[in-house]
N, CA, C and O of each residue as an XYZ file, in Angstrom:
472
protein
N      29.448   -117.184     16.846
C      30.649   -117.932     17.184
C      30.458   -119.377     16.724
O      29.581   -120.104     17.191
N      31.271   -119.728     15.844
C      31.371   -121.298     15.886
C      31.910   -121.912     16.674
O      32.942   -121.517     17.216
N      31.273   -123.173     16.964
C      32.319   -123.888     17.919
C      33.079   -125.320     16.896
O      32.451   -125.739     15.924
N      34.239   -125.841     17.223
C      34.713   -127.250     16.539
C      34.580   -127.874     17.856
O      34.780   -127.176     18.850
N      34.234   -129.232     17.994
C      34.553   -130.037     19.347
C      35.279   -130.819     18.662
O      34.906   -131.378     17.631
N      36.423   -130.927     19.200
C      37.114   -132.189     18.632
C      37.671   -134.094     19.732
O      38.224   -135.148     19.418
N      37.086   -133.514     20.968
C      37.325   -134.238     21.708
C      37.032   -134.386     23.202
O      37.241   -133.365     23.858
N      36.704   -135.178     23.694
C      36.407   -135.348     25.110
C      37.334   -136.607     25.900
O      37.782   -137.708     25.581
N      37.321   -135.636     27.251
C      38.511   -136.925     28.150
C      38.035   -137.038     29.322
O      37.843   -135.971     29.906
N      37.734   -138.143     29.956
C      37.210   -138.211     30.953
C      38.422   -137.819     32.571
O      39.337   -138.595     32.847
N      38.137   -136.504     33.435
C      39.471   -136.886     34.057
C      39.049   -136.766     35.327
O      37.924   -136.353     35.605
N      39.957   -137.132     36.227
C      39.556   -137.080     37.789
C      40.121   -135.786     38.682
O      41.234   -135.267     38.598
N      38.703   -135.322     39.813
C      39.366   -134.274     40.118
C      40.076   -134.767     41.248
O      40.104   -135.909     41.704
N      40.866   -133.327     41.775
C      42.165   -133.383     42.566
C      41.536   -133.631     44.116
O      41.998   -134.078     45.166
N      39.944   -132.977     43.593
C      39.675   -132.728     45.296
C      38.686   -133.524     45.590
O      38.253   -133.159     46.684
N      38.108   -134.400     45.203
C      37.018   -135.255     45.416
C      37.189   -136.668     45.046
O      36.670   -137.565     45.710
N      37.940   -136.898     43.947
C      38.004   -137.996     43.066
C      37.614   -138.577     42.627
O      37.970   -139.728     42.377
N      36.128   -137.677     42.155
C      35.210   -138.058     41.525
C      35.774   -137.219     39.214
O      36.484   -136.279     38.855
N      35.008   -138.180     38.478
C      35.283   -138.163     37.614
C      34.497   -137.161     36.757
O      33.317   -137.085     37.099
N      34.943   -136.163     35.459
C      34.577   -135.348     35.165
C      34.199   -135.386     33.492
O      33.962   -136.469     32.957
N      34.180   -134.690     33.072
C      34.287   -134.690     31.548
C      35.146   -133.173     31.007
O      34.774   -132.086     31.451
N      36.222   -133.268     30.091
C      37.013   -132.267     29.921
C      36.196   -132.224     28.006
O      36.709   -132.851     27.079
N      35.479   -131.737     27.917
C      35.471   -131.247     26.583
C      35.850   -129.556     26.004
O      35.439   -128.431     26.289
N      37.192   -130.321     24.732
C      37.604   -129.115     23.873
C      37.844   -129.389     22.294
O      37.688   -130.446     21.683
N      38.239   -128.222     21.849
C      38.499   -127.986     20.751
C      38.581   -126.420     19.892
O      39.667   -125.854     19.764
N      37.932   -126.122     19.614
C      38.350   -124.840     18.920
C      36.935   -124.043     18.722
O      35.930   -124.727     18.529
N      36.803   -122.348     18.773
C      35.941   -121.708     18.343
C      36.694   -120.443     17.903
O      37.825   -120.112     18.259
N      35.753   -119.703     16.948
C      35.774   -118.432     16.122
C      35.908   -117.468     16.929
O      35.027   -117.496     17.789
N      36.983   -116.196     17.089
C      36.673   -115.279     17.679
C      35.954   -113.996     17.427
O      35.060   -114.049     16.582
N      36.136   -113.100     17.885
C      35.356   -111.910     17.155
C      36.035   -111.099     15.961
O      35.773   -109.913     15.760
N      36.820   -111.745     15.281
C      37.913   -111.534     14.223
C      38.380   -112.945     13.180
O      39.312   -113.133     12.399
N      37.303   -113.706     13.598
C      36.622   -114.978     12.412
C      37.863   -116.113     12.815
O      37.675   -117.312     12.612
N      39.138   -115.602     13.403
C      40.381   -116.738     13.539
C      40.142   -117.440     14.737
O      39.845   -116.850     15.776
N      40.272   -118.867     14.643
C      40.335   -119.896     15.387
C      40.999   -119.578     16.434
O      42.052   -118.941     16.413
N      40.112   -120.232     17.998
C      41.313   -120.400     19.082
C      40.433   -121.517     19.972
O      39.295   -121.927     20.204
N      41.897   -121.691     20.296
C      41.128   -123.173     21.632
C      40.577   -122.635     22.668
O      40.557   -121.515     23.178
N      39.949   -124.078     22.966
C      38.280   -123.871     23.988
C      38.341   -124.994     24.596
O      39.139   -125.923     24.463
N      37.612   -124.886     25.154
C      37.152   -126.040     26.124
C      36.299   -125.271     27.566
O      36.402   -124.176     28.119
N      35.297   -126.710     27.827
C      34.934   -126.130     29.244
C      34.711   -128.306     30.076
O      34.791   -129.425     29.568
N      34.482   -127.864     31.230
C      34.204   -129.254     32.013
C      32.846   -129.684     32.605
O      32.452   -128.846     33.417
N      32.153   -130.548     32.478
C      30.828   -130.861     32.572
C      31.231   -132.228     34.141
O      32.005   -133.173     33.990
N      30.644   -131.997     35.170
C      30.847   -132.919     36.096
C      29.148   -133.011     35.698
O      28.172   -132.295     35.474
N      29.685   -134.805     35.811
C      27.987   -135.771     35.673
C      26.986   -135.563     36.362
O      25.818   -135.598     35.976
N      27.537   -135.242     37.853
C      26.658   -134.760     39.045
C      25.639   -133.627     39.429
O      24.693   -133.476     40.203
N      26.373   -132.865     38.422
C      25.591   -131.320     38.009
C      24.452   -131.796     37.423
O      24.196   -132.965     37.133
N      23.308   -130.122     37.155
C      22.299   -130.261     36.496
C      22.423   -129.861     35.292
O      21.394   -129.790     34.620
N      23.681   -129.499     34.700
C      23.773   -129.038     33.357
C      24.240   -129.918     33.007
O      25.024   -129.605     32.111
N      24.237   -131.924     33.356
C      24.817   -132.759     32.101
C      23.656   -133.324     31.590
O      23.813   -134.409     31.031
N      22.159   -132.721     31.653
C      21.286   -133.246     31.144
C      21.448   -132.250     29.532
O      21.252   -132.760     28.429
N      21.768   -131.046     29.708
C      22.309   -129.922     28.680
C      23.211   -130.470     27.385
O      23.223   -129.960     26.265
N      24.005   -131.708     27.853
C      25.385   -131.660     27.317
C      25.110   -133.123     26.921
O      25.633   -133.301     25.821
N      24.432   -134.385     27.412
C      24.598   -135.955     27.249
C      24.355   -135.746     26.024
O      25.425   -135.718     25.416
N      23.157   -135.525     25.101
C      23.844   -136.280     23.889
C      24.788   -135.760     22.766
O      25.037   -136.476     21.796
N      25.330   -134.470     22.903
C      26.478   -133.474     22.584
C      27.306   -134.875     23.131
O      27.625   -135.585     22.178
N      27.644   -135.320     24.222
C      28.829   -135.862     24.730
C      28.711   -137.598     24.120
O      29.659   -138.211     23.629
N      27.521   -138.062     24.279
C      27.335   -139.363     23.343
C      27.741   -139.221     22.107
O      28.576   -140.027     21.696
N      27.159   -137.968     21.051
C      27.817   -138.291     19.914
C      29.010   -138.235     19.767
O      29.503   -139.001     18.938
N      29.670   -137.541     20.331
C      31.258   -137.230     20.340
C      31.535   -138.445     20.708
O      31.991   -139.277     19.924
N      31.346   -138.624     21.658
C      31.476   -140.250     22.451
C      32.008   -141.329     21.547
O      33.095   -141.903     21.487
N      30.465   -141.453     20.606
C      30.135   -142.488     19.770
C      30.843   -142.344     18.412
O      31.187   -143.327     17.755
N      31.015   -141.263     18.079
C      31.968   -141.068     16.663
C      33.634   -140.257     16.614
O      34.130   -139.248     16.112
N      34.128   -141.577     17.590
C      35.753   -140.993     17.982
C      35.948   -140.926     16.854
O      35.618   -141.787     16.039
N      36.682   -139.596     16.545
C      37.917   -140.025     14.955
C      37.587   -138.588     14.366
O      38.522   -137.950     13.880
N      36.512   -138.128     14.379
C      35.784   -136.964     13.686
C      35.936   -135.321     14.763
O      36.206   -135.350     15.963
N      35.762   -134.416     14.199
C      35.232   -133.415     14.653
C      33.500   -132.751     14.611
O      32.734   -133.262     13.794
N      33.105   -131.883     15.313
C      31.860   -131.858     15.230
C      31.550   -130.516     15.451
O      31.840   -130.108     16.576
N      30.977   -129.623     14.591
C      30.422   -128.211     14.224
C      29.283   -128.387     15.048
O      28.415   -129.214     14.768
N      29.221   -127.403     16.397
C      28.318   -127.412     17.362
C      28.193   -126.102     17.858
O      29.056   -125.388     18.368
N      26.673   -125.821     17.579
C      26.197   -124.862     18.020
C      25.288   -124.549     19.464
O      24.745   -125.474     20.067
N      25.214   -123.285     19.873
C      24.533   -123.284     21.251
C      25.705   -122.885     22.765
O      25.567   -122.608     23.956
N      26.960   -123.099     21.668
C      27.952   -122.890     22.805
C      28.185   -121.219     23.154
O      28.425   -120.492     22.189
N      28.133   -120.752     24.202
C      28.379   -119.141     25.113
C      29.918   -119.130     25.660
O      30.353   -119.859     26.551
N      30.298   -118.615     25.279
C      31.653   -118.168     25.842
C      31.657   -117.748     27.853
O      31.137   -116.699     28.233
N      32.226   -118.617     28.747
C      32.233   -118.113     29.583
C      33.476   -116.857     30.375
O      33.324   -116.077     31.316
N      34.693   -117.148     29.461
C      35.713   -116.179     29.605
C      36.695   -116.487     28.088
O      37.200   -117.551     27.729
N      36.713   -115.716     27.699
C      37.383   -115.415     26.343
C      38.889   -115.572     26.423
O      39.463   -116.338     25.650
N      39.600   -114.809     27.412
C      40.503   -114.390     27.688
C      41.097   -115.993     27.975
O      42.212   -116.103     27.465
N      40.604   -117.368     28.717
C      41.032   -118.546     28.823
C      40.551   -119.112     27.963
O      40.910   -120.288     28.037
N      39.773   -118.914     26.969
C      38.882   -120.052     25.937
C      38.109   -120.647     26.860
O      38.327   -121.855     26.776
N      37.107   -120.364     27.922
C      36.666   -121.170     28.467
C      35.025   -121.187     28.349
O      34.482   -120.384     29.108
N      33.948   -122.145     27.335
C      32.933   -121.986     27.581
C      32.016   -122.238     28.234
O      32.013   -123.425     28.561
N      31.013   -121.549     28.683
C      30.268   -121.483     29.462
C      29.153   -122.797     29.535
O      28.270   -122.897     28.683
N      29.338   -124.028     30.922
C      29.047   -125.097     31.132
C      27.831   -125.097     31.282
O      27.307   -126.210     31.326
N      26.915   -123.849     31.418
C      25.518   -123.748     31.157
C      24.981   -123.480     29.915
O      24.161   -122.563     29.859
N      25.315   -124.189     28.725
C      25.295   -123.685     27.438
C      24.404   -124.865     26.606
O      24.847   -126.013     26.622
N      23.111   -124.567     25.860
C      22.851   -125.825     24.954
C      23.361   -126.256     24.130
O      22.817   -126.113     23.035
N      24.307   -126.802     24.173
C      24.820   -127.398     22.583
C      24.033   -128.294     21.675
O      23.224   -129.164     21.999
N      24.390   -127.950     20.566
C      23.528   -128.992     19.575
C      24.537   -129.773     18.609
O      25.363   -129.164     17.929
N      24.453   -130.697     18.603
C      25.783   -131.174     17.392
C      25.425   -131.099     15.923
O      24.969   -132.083     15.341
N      25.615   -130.008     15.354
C      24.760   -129.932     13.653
C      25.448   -130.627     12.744
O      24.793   -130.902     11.738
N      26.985   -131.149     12.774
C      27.393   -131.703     11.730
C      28.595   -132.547     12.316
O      28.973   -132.490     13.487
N      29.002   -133.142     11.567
C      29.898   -134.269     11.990
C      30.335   -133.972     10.596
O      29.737   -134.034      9.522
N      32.344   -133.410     11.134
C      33.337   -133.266      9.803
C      34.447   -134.522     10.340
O      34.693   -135.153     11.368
N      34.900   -134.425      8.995
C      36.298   -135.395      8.706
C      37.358   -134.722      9.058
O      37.751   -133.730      8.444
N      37.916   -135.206     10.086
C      39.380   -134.264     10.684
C      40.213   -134.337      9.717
O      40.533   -135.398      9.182
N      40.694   -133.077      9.364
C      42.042   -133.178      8.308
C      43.256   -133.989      8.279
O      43.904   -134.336      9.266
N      43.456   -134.206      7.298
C      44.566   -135.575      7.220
C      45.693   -134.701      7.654
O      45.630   -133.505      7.367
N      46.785   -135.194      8.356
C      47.708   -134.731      8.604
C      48.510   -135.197      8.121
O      48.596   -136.415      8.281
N      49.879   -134.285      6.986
C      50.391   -135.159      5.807
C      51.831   -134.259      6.366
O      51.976   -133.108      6.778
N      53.079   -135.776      6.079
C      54.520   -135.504      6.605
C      55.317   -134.746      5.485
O      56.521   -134.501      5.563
N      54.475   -134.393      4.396
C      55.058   -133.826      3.173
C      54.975   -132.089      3.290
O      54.018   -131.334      3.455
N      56.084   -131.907      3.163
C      56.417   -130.109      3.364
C      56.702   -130.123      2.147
O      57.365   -131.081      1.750
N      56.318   -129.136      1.236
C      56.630   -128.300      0.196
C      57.369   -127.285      0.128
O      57.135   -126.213      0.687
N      58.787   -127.665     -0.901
C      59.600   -126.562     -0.253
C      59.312   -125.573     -0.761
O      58.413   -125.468     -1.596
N      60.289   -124.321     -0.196
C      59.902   -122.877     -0.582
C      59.319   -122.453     -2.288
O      58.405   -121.771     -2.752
N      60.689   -123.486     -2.959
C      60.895   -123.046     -4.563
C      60.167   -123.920     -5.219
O      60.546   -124.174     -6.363
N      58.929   -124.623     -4.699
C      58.443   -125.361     -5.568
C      57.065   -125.317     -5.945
O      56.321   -125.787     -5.085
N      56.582   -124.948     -6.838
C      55.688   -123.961     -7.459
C      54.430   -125.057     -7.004
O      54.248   -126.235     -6.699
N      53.475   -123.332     -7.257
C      52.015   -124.185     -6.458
C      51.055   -124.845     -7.516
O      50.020   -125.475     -7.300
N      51.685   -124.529     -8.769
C      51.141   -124.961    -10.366
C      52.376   -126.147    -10.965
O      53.601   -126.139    -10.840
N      51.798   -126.751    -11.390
C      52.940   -127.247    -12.490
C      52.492   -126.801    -14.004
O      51.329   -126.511    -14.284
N      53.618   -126.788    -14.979
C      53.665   -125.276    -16.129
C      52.807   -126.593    -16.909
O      52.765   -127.802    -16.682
N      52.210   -125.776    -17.854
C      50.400   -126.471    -18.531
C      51.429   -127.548    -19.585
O      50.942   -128.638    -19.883
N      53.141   -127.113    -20.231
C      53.662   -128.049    -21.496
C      54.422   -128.663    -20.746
O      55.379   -128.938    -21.470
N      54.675   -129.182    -19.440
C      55.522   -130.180    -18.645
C      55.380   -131.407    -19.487
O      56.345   -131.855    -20.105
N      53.542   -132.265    -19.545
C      53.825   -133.428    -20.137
C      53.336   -133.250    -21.668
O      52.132   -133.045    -21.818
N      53.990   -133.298    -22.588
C      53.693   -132.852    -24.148
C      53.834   -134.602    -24.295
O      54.658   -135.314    -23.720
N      52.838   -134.990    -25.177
C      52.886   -136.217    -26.349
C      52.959   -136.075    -27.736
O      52.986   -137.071    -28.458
């Protein structure tokens, strides 16, 4: 399974009001297509010694995504992985540009080789 992390949010719970960590983003299923994920790391636990510098680098290099391995699926069925999991951060990618240009239906994915003749 691959995992993408693309982000972490720090949020507060409902019942304590103490503060958490919401990390998600996307992993591979057993049919290679992407689906969202996420799981929650409270600081207080013994599994954020598992997760700090997974969560520093993310931390430290807002803007990017990050190919991280070590992550266990804890329920599939919610995308939810399993908060006892080693992650390792192996790579740091460039999030895809997101471009306002749609290509319409009829407009070819080549342009023809004698368009510009000199």
């Amino acid at each position: 399974m691959e995992v993408i992390v693309q982000g972490i949010h720090m949020k507060v719970s409902k019942n304590d009001g103490e503060e958490y960590y919401h990390i998600y983003g996307n992993y591979t299923d057993d049919t290679g297509r992407y689906r969202r994920g996420h799981t929650y790391i409270d600081p207080k636990n013994d599994n954020i010694d598992k997760w700090q510098k997974c969560i520093n680098t993310v931390l430290d290099n807002r803007g990017f995504d990050f190919r991280v391995s070590g992550i266990r699926m804890k329920n599939k069925k919610m995308g939810l992985w399993n908060a006892d999991s080693r992650p390792t951060v192996e790579e740091i990618l460039d999030k895809p540009l997101k471009s306002s240009y749609k290509k319409p239906k009829d407009e070819p994915d080549e342009l023809p080789s004698d368009l510009f003749t000199f």
